[in-house]
DRENMARBA-756596 format. One record per residue (C-alpha): residue number from 1; x, y, z. Coordinates in steps of 0.2 Angstrom, whole numbers, plus 5000, padded with zeros to 4 digits. Layout:
BEGIN
+-----+------+-------+------+
:   n : east : north :   up :
+-----+------+-------+------+
: NUM :    X :     Y :    Z :
...
+-----+------+-------+------+
This chain:
BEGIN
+-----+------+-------+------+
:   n : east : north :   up :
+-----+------+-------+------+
:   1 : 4931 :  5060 : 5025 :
:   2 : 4943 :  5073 : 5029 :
:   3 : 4960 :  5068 : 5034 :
:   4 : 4972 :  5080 : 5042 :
:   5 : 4988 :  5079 : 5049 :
:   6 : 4992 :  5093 : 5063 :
:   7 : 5007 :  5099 : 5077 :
:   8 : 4999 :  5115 : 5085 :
:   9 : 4980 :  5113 : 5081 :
:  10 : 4980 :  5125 : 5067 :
:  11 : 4974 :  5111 : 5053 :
:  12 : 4965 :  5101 : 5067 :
:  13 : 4953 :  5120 : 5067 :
:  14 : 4955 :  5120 : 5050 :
:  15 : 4947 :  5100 : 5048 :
:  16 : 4935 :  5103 : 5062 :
:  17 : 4927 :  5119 : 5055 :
:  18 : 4927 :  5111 : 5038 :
:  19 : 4918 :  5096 : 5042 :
:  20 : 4906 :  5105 : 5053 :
:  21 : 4900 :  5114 : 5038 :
:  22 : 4898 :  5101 : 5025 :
:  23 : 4890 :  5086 : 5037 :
:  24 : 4908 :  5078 : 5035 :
:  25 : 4921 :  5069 : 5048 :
:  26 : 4939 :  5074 : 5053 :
:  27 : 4948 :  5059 : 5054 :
:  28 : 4968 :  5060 : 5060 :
:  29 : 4982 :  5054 : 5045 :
:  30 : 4986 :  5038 : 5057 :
:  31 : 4968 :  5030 : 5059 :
:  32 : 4966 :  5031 : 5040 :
:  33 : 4965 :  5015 : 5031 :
:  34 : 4964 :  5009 : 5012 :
:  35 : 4947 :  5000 : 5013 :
:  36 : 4939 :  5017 : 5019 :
:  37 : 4951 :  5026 : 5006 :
:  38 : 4944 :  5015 : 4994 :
:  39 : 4924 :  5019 : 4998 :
:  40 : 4924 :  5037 : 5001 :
:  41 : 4919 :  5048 : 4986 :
:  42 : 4926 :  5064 : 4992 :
:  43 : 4941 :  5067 : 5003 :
:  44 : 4950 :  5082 : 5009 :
:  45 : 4968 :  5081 : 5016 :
:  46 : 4971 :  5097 : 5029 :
:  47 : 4989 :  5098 : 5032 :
:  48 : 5002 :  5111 : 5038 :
:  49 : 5018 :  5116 : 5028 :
:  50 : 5033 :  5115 : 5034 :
:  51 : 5049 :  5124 : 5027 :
:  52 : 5038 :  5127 : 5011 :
:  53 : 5034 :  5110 : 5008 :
:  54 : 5024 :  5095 : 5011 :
:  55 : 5028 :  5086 : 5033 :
:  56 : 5036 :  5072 : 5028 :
:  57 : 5022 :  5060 : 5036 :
:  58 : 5010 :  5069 : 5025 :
:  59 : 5021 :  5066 : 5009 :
:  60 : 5025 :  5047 : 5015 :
:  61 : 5003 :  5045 : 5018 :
:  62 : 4999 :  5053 : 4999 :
:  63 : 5015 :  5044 : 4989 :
:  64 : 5003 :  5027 : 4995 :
:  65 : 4987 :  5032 : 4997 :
:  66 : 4974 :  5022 : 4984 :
:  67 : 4962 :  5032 : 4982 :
:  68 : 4943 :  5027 : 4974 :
:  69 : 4944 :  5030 : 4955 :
:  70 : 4935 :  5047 : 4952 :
:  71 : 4933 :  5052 : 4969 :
:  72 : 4934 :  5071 : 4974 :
:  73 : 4950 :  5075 : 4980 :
:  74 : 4954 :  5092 : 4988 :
:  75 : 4969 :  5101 : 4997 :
:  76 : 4970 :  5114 : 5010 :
:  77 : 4985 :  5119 : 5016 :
:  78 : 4988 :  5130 : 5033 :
:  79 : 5003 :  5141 : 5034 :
:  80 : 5008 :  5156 : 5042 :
:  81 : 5012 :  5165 : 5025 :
:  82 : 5019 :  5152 : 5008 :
:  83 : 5013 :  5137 : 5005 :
:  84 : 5029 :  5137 : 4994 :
:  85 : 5026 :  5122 : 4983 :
:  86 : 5016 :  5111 : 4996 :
:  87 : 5002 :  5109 : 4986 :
:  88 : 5009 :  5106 : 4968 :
:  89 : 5020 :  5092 : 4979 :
:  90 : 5004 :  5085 : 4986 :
:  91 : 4998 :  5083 : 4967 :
:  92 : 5011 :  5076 : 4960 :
:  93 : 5014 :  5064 : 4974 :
:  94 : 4994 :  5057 : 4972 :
:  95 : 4997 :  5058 : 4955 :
:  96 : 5008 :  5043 : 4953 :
:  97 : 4993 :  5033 : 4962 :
:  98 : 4983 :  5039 : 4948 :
:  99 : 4973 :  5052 : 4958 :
: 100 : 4967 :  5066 : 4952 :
: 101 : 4966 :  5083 : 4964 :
: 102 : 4949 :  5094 : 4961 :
: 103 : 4952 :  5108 : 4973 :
: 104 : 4964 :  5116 : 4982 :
: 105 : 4966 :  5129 : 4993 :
: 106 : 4977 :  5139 : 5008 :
: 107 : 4973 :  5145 : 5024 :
: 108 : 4984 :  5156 : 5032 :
: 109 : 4985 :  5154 : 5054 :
: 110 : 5001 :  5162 : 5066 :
: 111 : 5016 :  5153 : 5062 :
: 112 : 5022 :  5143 : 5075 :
: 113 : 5039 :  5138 : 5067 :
: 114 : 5044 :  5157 : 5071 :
: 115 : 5046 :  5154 : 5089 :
: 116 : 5064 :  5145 : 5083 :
: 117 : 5068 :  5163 : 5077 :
: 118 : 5061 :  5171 : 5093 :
: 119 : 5044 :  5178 : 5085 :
: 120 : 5031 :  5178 : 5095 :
: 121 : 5016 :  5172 : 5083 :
: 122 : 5001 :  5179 : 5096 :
: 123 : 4998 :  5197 : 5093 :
: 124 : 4993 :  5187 : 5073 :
: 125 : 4981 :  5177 : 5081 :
: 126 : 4967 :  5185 : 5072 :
: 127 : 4970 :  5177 : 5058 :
: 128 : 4959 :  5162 : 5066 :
: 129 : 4944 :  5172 : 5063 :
: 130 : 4947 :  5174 : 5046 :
: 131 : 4953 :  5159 : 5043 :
: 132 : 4934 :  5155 : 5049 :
: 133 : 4927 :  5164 : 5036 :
: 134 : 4938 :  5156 : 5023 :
: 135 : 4932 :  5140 : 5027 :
: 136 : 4915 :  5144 : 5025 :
: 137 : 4917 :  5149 : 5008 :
: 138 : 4928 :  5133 : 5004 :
: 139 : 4915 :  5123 : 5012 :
: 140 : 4903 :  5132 : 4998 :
: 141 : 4915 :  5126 : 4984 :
: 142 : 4916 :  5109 : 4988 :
: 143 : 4896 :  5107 : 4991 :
: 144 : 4897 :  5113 : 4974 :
: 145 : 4909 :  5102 : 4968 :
: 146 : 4919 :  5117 : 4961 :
: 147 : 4936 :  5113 : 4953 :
: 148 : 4948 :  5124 : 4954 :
: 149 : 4967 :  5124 : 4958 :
: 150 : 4975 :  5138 : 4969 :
: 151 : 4993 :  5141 : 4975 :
: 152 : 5001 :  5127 : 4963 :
: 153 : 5019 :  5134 : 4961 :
: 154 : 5036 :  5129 : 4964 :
: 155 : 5049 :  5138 : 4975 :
: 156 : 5067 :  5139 : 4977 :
: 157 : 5067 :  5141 : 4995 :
: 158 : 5058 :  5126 : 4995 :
: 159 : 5071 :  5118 : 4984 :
: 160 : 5086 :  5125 : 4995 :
: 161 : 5079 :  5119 : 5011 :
: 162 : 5077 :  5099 : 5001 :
: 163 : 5094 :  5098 : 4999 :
: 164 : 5108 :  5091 : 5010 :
: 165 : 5114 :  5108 : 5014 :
: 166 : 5096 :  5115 : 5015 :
: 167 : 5091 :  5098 : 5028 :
: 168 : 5107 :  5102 : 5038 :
: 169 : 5102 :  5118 : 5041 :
: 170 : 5085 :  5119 : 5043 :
: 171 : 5089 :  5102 : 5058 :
: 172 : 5100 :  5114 : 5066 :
: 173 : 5088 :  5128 : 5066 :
: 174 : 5075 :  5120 : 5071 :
: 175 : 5084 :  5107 : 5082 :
: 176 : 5072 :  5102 : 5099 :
: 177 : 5080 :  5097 : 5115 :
: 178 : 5073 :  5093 : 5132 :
: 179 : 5082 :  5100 : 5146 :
: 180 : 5086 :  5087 : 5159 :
: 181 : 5089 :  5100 : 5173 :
: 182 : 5069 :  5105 : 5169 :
: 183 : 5061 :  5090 : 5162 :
: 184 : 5052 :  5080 : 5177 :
: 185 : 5047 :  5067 : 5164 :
: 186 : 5028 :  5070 : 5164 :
: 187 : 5026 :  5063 : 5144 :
: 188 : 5017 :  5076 : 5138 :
: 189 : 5027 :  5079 : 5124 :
: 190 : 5028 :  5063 : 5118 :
: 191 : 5011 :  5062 : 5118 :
: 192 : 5006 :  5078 : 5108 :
: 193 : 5021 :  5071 : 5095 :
: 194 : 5012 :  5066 : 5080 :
: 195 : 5027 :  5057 : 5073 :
: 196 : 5029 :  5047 : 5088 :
: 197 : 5048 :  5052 : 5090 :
: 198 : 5048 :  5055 : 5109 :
: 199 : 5049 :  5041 : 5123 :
: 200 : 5049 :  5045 : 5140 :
: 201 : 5064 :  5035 : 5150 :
: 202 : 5073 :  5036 : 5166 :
: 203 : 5062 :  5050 : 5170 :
: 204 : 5066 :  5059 : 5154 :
: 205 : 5062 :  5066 : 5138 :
: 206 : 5073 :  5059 : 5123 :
: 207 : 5071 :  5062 : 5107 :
: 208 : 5071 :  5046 : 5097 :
: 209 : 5076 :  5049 : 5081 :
: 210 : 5081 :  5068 : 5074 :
: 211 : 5080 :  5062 : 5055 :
: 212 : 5061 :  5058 : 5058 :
: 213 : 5058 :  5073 : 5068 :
: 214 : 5045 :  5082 : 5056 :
: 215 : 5049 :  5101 : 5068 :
: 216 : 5029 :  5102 : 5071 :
: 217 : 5036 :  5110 : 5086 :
: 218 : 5020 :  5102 : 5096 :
: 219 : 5034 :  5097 : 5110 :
: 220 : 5039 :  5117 : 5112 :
: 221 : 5024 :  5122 : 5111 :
: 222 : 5014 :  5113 : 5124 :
: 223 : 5028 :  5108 : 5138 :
: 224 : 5021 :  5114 : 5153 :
: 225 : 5037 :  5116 : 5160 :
: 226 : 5046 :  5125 : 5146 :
: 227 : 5056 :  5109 : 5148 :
: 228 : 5060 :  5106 : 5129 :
: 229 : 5073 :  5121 : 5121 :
: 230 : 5076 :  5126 : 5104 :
: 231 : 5096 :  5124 : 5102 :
: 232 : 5097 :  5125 : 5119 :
: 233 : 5086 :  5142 : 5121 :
: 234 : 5071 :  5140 : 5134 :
: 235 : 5058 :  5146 : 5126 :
: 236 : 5046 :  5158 : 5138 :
: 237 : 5027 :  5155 : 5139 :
: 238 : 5023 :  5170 : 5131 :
: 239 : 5032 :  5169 : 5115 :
: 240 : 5020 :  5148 : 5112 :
: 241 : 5007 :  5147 : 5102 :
: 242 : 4994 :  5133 : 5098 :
: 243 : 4978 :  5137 : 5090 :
: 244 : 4967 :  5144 : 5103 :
: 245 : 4955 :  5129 : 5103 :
: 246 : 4963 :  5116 : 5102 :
: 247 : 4970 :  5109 : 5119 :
: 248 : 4983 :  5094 : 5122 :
: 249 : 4969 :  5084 : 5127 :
: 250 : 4964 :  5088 : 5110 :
: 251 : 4979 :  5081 : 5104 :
: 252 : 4977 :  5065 : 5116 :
: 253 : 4963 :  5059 : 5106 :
: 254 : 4972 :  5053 : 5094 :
: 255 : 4981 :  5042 : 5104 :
: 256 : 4969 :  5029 : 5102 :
: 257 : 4969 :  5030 : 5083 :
: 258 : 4990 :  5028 : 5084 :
: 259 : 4989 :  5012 : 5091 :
: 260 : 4978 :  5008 : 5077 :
: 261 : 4987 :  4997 : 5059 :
: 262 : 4995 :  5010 : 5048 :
: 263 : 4988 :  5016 : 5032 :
: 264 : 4997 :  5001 : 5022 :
: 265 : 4993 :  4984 : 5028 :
: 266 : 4996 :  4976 : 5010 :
: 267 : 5009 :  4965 : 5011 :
: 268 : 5024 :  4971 : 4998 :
: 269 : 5018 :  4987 : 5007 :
: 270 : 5031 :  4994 : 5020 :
: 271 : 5026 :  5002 : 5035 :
: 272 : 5022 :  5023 : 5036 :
: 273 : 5039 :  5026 : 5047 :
: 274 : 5051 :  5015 : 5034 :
: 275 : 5043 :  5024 : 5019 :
: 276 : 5045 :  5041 : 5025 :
: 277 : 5064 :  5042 : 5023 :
: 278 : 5063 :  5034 : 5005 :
: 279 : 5052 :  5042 : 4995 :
: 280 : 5054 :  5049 : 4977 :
: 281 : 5058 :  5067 : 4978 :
: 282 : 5048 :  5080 : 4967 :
: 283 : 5058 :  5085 : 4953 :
: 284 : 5061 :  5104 : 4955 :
: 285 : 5055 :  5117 : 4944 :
: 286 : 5062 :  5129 : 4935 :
: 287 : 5066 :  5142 : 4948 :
: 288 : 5077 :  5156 : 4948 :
: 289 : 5088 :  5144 : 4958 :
: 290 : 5090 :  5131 : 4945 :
: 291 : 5093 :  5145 : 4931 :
: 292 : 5109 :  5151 : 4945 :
: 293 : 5116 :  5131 : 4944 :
: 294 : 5116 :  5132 : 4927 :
: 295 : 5127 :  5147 : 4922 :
: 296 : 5138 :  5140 : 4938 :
: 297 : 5139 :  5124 : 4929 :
: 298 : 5151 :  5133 : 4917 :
: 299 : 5167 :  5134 : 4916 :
: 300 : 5177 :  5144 : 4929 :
: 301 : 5184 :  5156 : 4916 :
: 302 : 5171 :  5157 : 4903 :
: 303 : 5166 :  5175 : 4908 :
: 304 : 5186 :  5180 : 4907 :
: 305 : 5186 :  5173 : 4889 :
: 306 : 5172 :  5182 : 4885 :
: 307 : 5179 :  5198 : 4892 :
: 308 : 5196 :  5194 : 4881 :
: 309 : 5187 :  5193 : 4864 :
: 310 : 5177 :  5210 : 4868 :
: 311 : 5193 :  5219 : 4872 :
: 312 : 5199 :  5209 : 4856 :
: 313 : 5186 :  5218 : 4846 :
: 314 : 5188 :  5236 : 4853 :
: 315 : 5204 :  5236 : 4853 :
+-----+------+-------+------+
């Protein structure tokens, strides 16, 4: 089984290549339920990163996921350049289940986060067809049963953008609004969403809550009106980007698998959408950011003291 979680199509590529090749099936992060958790021997998760992490539905599926004892376990992660410390948080997060990851690997696709910034990701798209190739040979690996861990590193952006500040900022930035003046209330976008956060009412688009907004930016990217802004900024149809084969009716087919009982149907187990915003965070690592907060954590006028007992000395 192969589980992947997608916005733009890039890890929905990734998971269909990658099950072509070893006789597998792509399964969407929603449909996925523990009895088949719990009889599958080897499992892949595909998932993009976002802001040099984990999604947060992807963090909320592994941090409850009971995997079968001994089963082989492997990541790939898509991005458009850092996997930041995705894949060491995807570890640790299946780790406290008592899972054990084989294999990991990253993939890297155009970035579709940099249309916030007004990049336009599709003269990269190239990328797809070596992404291809890459697949092939972790398809090789995982025949093989190969274990070997890639890309498991931490990262002070990622650390900066976890904080309260970092959360603040990275909402603003990436902040998605429909435009009631554009938006004829077609639906599309809720329907691409793959949290689930956007309803259609009165004709209009709404976002339903920003704090579960994952910023896949699926929404931007396949409003066929250019209906939904980034802060407000319309965002032309040439700077979009999806995966070039993977359509919104690709997207659609999961909608039977939404409607479907969430991973957890235990019953001291809470639901995918309440777990998301309580889940035990990574502890950082010992970045260059946390070596910074140490030294600030001093005393305001250490350095001055130390200064005044040099000149004591030289003079």
């Amino acid at each position: 089984m192969i589980i992947y979680f997608t916005g733009t199509g890039n890890s929905l590529a990734a998971a269909r290549r990658l099950a072509d090749k070893i006789g597998d099936r792509a399964v969407p992060l929603r449909s996925v339920r523990d009895a088949e958790l719990a009889a599958e021997r080897c499992i892949g998760i595909v998932f993009p990163v976002y802001c040099f992490d984990v999604p947060p539905p992807v963090r909320a599926f592994l941090a409850q996921a009971m995997f079968a004892k001994g089963a082989y376990i492997y990541f790939v992660a898509t991005c458009g350049a850092s996997v930041g410390r995705a894949i060491r948080t995807a570890i640790r997060l299946i780790a406290g289940n008592g899972a054990e990851v084989s294999l990991s690997r990253k993939l890297r696709y155009p970035d579709s986060a940099s249309v916030a910034v007004g990049a336009n990701a599709n003269p990269k798209t190239s990328r797809c067809t070596k992404a291809e190739a890459e697949i092939d040979a972790i398809a090789k690996d995982i025949e093989a049963c190969h274990r070997d861990l890639h890309e498991v590193h931490g990262s002070a952006a990622a650390a900066l953008a976890a904080t309260r500040v970092g959360r603040a900022l990275v909402s603003w930035a990436f902040r998605q609004e429909p435009d009631p003046s554009i938006c004829n209330g077609c639906g599309l976008c809720a329907k691409v969403c793959p949290c689930l956060n956007i309803e259609v009412a009165d004709g209009l688009a709404h976002i339903r809550n920003r704090a579960q907004c994952a910023h896949c930016m699926a929404c931007v990217q396949f409003c066929p009106r250019q209906a939904m802004t980034i802060r407000g900024r319309r965002i032309q149809p040439e700077l979009r980007y999806h995966h070039p084969g993977v359509t919104a009716a690709d997207l659609f087919a999961e909608l039977s698998f939404r409607a479907s009982p969430k991973l957890s149907e235990r019953g001291d187990a809470k639901t995918l959408e309440t777990r998301q915003t309580t889940l035990p965070r990574p502890t950082m690592p010992p970045t260059n950011a946390r070596i910074f907060s140490r030294w600030r954590r001093q005393p305001p006028n250490r350095f001055a003291r130390v200064q005044k007992r040099r000149n004591a000395r030289l003079g």
